[in-house]
MARPA-305113 format. One line per 3 residues: their letters; for each residue x, y, z of C-alpha. Coordinates in Angstrom, 3 decimals. Layout:
! residues N
A) X Y Z; ...
This chain:
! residues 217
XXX) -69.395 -15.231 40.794; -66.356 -17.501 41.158; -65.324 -19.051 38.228
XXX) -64.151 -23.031 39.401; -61.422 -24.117 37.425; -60.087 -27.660 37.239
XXX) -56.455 -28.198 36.789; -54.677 -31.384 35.046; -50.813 -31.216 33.950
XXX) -49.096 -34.593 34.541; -45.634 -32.687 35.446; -45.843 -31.756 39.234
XXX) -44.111 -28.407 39.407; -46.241 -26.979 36.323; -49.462 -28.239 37.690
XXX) -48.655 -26.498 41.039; -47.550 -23.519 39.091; -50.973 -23.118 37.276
XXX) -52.937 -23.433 40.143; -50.731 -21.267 42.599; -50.983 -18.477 39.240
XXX) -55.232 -18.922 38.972; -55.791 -19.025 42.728; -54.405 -15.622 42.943
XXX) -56.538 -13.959 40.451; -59.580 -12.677 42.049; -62.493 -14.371 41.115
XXX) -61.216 -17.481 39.683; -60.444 -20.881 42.184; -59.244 -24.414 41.705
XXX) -61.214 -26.965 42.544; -59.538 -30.172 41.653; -55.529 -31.263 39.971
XXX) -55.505 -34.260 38.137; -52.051 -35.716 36.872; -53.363 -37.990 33.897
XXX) -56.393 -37.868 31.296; -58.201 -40.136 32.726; -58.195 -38.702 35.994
XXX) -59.124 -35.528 34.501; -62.169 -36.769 32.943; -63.157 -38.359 36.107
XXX) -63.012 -35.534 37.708; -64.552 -33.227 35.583; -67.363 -35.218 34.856
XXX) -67.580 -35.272 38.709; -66.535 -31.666 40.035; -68.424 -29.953 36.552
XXX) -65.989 -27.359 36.874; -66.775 -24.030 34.715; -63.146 -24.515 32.881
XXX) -61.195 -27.363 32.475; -57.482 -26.290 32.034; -55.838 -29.172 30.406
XXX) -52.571 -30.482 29.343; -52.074 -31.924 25.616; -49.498 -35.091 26.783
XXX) -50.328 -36.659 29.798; -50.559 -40.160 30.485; -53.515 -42.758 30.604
XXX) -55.707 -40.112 28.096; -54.285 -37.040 26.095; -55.293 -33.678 25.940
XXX) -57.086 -33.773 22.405; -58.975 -36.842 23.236; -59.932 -35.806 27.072
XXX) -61.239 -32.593 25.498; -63.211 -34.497 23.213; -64.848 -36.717 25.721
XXX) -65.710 -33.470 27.876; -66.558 -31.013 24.937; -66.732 -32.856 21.759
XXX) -69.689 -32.524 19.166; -71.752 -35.563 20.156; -71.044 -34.427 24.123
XXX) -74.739 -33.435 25.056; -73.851 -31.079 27.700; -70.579 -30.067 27.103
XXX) -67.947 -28.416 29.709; -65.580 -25.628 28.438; -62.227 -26.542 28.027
XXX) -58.933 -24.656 27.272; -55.821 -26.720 26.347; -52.303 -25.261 27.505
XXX) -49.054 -26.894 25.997; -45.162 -26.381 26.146; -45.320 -27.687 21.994
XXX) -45.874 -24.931 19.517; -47.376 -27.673 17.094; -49.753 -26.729 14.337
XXX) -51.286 -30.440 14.435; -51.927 -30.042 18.363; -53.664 -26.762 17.751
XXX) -56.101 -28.142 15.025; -56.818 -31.353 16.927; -57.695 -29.230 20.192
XXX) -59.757 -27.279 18.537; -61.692 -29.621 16.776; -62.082 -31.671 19.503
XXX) -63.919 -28.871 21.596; -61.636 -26.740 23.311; -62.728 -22.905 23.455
XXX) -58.957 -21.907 23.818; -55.297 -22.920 23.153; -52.049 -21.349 24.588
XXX) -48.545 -22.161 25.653; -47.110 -22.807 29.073; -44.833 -19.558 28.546
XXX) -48.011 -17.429 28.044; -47.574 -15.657 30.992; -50.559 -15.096 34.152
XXX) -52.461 -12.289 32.389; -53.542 -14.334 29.262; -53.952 -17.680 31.033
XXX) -56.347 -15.479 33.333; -58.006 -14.136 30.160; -58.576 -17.424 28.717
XXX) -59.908 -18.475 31.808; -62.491 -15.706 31.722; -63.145 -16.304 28.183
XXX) -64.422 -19.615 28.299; -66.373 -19.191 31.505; -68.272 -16.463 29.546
XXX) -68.809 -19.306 26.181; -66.105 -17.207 24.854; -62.705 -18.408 23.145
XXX) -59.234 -16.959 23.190; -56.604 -18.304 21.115; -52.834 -16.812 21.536
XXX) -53.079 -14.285 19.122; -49.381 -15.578 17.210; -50.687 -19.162 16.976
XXX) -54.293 -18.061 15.215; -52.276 -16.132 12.618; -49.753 -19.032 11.968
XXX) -52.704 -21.395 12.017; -54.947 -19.399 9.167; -52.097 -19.202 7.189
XXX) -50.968 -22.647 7.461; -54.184 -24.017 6.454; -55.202 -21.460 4.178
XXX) -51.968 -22.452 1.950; -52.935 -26.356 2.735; -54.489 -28.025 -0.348
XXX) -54.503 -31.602 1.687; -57.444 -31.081 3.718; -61.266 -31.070 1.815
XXX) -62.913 -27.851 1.772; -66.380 -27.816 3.729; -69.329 -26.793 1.961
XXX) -70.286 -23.360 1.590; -73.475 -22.649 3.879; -77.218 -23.363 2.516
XXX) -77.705 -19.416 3.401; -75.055 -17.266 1.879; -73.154 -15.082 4.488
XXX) -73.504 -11.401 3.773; -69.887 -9.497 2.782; -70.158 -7.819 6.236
XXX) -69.855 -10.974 7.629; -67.372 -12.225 5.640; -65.496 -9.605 6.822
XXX) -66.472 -10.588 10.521; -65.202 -13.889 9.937; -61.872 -12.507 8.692
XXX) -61.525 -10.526 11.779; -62.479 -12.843 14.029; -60.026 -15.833 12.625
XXX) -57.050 -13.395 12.894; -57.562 -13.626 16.590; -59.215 -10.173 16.778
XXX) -61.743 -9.829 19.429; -65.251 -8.402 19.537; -64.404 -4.620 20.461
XXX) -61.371 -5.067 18.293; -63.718 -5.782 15.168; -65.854 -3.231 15.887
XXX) -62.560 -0.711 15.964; -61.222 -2.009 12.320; -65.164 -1.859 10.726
XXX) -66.725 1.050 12.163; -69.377 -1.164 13.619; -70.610 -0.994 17.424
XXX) -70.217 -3.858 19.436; -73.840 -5.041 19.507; -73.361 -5.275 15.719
XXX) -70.239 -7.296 15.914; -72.417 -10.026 18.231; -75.237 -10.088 16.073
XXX) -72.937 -10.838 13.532; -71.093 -13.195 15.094; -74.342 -15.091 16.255
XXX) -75.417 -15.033 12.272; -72.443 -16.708 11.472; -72.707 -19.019 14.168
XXX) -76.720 -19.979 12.645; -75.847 -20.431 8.962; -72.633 -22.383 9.773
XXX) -73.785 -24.433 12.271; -71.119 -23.599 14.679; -71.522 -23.796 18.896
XXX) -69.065 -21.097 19.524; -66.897 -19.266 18.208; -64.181 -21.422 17.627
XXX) -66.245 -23.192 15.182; -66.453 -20.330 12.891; -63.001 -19.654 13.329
XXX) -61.839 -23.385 12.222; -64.412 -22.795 9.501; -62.490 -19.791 8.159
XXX) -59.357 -21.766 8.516; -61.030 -25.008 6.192; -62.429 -22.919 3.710
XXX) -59.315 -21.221 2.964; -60.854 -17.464 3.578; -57.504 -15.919 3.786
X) -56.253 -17.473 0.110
């Protein structure tokens, strides 16, 4: 199955450079460009693309807020998005995420982990560059400026506590499995657990979660 991948960067040469990068991988295609938010959104909403790669400043609509519109909480069926920007900003990473995007990387990333992000969030996965999730759980682990959610109605278990760890340090499934001893069917059960008692639609979710509640502290 070809994975259909829509493309919006408002500077030409990147935009071109994405899609010349994900129309070589096998598998993957582009099926639209856009060149502002608004366009994007258009687009998507048209095209219904399996990933929206998107841009954090553009024109007409942003990043953050054209993810939201596409893949925000109250979206009732929501596309999956993953946000790529040239600024290594904390703030940009947090508002992404929150706003519904199932991955977040830089422009210097490099073809292999755009093309696993890509892949990621076809599959209702996420993939966050691995240095910005452990700069982000510290960051807002040592933040005392944003409330604390409330714990879950249903405790979570210490193994998944130490899922939850694992997971917000950017680790990924097989990866958990490796550091706990636990086969992989284990580590999705767990992760689908975690997903129930928090409330969370993906991974992400539990992730930011982790992140809020100051696991790491």
């Amino acid at each position: 199955m070809t994975i259909r991948v829509l493309v919006a960067d408002d500077q030409d040469i990147v935009r071109a450079g994405l899609c010349m990068i994900l129309n070589a991988q096998p598998g993957i295609t582009v099926v639209g460009e856009a060149a502002d938010g608004r366009r994007a959104i258009s687009m998507a909403r048209s095209l219904r693309p399996d990933v929206c790669l998107l841009d954090i400043r553009m024109p007409e609509v942003d990043g953050i807020e054209a993810t939201r519109q596409l893949a925000g909480a109250d979206i009732a069926d929501p596309l999956a998005v993953v946000v790529i920007t040239t600024f290594d900003l904390d703030e940009y990473v947090y508002g992404a995420l929150k706003a519904g995007a199932r991955g977040f990387l830089l422009k210097d990333a490099g073809a292999e982990l755009l093309t696993q992000a890509v892949h990621a969030a076809a599959r209702g996965d996420a993939l966050i560059a691995p240095n910005i999730t452990a700069r982000l759980l510290s960051s807002f682990a040592n933040s005392r400026s944003r409330s604390v959610p409330p714990e879950p109605v249903e405790p979570l278990t210490s193994r998944e506590e130490q899922v939850l760890l694992a997971a917000a340090r950017g680790r990924t499934n097989s990866e958990i499995g490796d550091e706990l001893s636990i086969s992989l069917s284990t580590v999705k059960t767990h992760i689908a657990a975690l997903m129930r008692k928090l409330n969370a639609r993906n991974r992400v979710e539990i992730v930011m979660w982790a992140y809020e509640t100051r696991r790491d502290t």
